[in-house]
PASEBA-1860 file (N, C-alpha, C; in nm, 3 decimals):
! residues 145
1> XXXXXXXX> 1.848/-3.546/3.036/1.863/-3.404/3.014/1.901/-3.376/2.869 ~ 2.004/-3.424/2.772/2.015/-3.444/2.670/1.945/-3.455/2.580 ~ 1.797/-3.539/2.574/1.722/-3.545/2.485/1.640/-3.400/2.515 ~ 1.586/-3.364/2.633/1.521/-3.232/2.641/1.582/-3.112/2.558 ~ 1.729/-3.115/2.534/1.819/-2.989/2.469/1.786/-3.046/2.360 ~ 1.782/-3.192/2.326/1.754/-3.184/2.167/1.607/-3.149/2.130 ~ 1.494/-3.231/2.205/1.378/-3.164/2.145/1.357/-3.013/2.126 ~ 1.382/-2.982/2.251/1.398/-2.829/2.265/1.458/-2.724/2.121
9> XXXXXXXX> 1.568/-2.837/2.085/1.630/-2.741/1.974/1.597/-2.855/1.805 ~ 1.507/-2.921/1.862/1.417/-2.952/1.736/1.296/-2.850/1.673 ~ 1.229/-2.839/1.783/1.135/-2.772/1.801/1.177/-2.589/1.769 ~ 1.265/-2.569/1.823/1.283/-2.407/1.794/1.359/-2.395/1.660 ~ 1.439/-2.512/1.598/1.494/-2.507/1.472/1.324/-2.522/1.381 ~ 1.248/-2.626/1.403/1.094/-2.565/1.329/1.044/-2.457/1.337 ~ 1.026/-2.439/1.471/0.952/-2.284/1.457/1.031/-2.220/1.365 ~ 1.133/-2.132/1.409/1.191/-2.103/1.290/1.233/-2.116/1.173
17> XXXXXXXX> 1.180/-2.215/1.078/1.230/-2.221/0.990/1.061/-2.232/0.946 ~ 0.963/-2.237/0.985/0.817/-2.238/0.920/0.772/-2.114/0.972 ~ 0.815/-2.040/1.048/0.778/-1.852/1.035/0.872/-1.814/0.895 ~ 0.960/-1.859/0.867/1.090/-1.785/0.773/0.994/-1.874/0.629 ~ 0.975/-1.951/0.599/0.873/-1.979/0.480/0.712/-1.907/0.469 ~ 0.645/-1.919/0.597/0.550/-1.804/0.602/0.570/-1.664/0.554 ~ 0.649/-1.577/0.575/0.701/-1.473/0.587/0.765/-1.449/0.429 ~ 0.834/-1.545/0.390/0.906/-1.537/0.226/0.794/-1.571/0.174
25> XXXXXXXX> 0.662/-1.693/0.200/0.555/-1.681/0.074/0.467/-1.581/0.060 ~ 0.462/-1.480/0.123/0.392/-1.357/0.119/0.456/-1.254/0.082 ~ 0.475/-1.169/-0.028/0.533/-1.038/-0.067/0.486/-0.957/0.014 ~ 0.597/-0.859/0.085/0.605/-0.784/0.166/0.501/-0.765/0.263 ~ 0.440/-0.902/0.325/0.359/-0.923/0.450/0.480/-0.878/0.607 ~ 0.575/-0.874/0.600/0.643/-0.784/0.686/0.606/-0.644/0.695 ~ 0.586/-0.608/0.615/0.635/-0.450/0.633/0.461/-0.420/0.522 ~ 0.403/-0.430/0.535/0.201/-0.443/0.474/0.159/-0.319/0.601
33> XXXXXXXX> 0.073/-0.250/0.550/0.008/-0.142/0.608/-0.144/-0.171/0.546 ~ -0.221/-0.163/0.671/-0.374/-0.196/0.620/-0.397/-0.021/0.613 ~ -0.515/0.000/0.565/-0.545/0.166/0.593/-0.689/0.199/0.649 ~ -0.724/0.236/0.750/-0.876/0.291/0.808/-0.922/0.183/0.708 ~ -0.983/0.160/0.639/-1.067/0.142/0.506/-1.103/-0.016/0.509 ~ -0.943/-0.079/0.550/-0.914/-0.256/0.548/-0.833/-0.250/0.411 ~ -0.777/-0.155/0.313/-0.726/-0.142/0.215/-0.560/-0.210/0.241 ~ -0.539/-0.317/0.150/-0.393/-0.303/0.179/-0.265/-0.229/0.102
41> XXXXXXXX> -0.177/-0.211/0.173/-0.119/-0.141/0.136/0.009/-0.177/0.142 ~ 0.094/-0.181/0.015/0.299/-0.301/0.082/0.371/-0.177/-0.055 ~ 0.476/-0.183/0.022/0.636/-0.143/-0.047/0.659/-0.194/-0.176 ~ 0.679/-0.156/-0.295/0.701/-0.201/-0.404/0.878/-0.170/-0.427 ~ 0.909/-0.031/-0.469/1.076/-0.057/-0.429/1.070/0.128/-0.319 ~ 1.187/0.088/-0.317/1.227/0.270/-0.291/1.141/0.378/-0.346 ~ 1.058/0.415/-0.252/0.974/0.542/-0.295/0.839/0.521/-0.356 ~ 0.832/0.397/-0.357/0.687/0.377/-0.472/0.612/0.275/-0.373
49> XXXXXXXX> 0.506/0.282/-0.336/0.440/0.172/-0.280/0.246/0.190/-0.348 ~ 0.211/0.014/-0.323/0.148/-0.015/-0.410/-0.022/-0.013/-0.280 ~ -0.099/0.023/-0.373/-0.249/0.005/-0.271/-0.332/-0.124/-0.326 ~ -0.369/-0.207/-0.268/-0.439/-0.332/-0.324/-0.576/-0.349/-0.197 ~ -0.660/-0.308/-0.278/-0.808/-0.346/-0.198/-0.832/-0.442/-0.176 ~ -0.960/-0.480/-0.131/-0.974/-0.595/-0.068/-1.034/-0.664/-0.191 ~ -1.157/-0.576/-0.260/-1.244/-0.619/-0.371/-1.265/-0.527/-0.428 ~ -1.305/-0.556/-0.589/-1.317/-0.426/-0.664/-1.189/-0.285/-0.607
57> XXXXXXXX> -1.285/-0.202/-0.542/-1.233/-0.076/-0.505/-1.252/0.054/-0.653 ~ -1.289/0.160/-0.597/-1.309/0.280/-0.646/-1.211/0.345/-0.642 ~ -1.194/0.399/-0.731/-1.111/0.567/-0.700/-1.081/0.603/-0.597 ~ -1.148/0.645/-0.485/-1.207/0.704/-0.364/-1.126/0.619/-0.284 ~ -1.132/0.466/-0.299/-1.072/0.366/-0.199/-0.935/0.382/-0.181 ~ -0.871/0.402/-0.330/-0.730/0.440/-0.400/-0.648/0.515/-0.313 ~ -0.728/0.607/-0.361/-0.677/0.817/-0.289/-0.681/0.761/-0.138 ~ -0.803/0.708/-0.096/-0.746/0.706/0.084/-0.671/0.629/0.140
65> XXXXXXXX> -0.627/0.496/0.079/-0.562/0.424/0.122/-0.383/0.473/0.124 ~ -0.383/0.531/-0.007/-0.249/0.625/-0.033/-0.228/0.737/0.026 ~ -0.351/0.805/0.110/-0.345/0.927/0.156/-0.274/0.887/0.280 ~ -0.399/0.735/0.345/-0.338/0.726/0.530/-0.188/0.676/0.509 ~ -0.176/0.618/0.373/-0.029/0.522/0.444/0.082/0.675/0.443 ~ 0.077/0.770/0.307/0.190/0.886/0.307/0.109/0.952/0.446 ~ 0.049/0.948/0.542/0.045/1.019/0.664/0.078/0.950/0.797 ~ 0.009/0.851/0.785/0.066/0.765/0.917/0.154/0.662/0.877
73> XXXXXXXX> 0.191/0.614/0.812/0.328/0.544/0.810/0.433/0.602/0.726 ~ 0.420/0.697/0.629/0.546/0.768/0.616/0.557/0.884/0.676 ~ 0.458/0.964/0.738/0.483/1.054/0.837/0.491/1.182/0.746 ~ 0.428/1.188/0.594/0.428/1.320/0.488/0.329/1.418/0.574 ~ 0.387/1.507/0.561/0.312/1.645/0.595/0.132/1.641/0.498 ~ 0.060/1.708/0.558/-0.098/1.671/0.501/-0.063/1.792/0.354 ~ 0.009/1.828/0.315/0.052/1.925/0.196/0.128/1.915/0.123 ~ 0.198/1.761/0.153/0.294/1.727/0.042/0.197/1.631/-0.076
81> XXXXXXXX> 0.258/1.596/-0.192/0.159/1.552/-0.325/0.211/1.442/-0.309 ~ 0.056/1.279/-0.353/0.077/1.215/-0.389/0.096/1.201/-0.547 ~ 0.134/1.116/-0.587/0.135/1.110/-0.766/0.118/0.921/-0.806 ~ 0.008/0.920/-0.865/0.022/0.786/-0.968/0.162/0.751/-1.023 ~ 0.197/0.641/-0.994/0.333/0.627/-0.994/0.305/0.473/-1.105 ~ 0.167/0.409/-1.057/0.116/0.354/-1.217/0.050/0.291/-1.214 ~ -0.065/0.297/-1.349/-0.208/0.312/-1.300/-0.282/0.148/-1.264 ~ -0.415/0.179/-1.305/-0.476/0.024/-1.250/-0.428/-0.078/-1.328
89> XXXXXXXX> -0.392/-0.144/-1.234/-0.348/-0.325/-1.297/-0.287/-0.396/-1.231 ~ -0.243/-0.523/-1.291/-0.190/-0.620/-1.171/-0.096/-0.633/-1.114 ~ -0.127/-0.651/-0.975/-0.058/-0.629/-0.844/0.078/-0.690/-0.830 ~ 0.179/-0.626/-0.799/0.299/-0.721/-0.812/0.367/-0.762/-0.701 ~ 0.251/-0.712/-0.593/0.280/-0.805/-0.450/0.180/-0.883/-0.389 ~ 0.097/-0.902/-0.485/0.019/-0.999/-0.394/-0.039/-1.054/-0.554 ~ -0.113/-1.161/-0.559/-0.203/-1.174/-0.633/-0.366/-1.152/-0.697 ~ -0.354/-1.043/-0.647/-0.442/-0.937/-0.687/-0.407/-0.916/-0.805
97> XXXXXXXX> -0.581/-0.863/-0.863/-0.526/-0.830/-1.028/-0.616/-0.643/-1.015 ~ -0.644/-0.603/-0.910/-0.645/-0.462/-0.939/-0.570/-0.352/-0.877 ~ -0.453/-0.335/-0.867/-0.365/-0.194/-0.769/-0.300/-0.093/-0.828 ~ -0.313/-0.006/-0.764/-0.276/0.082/-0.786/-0.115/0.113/-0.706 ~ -0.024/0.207/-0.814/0.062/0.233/-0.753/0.129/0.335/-0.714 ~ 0.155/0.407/-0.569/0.145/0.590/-0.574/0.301/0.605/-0.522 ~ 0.368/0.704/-0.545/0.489/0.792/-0.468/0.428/0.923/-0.462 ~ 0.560/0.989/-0.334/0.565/1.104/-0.304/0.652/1.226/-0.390
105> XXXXXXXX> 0.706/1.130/-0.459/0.789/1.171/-0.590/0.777/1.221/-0.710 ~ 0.749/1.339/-0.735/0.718/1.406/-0.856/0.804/1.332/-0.976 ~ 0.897/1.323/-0.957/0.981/1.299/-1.076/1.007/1.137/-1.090 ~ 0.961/1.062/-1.016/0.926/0.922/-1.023/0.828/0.919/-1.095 ~ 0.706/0.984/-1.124/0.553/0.966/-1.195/0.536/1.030/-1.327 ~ 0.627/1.129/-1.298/0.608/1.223/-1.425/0.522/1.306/-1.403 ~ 0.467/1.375/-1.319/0.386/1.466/-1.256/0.465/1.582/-1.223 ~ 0.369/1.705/-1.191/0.408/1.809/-1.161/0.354/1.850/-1.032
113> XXXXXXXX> 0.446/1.961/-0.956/0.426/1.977/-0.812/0.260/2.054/-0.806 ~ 0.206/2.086/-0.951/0.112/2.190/-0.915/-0.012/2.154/-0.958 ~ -0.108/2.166/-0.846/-0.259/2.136/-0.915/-0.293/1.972/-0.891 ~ -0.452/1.951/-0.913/-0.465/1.833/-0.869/-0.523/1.810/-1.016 ~ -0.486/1.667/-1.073/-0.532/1.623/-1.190/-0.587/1.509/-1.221 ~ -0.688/1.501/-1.279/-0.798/1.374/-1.340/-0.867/1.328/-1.234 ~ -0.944/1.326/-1.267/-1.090/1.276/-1.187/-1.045/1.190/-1.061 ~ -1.142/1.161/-0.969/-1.066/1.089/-0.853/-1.093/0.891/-0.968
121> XXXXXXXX> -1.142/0.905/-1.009/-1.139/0.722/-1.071/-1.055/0.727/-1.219 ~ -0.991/0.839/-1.257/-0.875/0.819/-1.332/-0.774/0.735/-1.341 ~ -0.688/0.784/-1.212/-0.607/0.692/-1.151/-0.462/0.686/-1.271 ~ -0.459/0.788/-1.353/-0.352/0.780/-1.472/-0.204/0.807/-1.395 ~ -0.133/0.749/-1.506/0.056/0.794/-1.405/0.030/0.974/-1.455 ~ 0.094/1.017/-1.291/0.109/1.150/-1.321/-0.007/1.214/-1.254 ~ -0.113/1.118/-1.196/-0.180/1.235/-1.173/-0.197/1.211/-1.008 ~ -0.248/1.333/-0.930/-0.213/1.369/-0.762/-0.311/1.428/-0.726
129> XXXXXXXX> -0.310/1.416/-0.557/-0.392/1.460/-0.488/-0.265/1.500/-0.377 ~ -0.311/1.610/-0.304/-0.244/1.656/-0.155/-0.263/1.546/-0.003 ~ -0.166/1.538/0.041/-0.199/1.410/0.122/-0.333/1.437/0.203 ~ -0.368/1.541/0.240/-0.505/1.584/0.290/-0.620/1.513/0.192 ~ -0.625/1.587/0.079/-0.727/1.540/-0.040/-0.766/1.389/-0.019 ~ -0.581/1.323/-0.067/-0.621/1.175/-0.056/-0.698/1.141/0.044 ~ -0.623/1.169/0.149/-0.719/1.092/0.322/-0.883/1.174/0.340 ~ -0.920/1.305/0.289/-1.055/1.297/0.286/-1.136/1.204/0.224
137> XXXXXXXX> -1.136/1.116/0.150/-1.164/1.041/0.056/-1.210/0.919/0.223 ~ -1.190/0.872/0.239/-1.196/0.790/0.376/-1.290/0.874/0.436 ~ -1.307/0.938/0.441/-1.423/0.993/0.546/-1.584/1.029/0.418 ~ -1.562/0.942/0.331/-1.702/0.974/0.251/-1.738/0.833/0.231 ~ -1.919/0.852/0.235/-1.985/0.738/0.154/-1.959/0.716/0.044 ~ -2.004/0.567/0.003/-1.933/0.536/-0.140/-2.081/0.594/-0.205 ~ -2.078/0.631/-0.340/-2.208/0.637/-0.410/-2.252/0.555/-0.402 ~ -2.392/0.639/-0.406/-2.545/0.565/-0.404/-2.572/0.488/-0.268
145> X> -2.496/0.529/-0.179/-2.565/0.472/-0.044/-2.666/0.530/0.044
END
């Protein structure tokens, strides 16, 4: 009976301790939001979270991936503003080298509550879409299809 309590608590001291290295070699694979799209999407700090595509990615991919996560996982009203919080470049949760990074935070981006600004493949700090805007973006073909 003795050796069964030890394998037993061999075995569950591994499991646990090779989910807890899984889990730490992945930046914020806990708490990762995919979006409609397959776009991923993870927590960068308080208030700012980062969108990382799968490949390439457009403008268009950007805005929706930031639109679904401020609607279905932060639960923003479809009328509150996203804002570039900072623009294309490399990813600082995954090893990706193209993401983008958005808040709901005007005064985190340097943006203003009013108006929507720069092109949807801009992507500059400061500039927003309405959480509606963003998530229409998901419901369009990409050009030239």
């Amino acid at each position: 009976m003795k050796n069964v309590s030890r394998v037993s608590l061999v075995f569950s001291v591994f499991v646990t301790a090779a989910f807890s290295v899984l889990t730490l070699g992945f930046p914020g694979s806990a708490s990762a939001f995919t979006s409609r799209e397959g776009t991923r999407v993870n927590p960068v700090k308080d208030g700012v979270y980062e969108v990382v595509p799968r490949s390439g990615g457009h403008g268009r991919s950007y805005w929706c991936a930031a639109g679904d996560y401020a609607h279905r996982a932060l639960k923003a009203p479809w009328d509150a503003r996203i804002f570039v919080y900072r623009g294309l470049g490399a990813s600082e949760t995954s090893n990706r080298r193209s993401a983008v990074q958005f808040t709901l935070q005007a005064g985190l981006a340097g943006g203003s509550d009013s108006g929507q600004t720069g092109s949807v493949n801009s992507l500059a700090r400061g500039d927003s879409r309405l959480v509606r805007d963003a998530y229409a973006y998901c419901n369009q073909l990409p050009a030239g299809f």
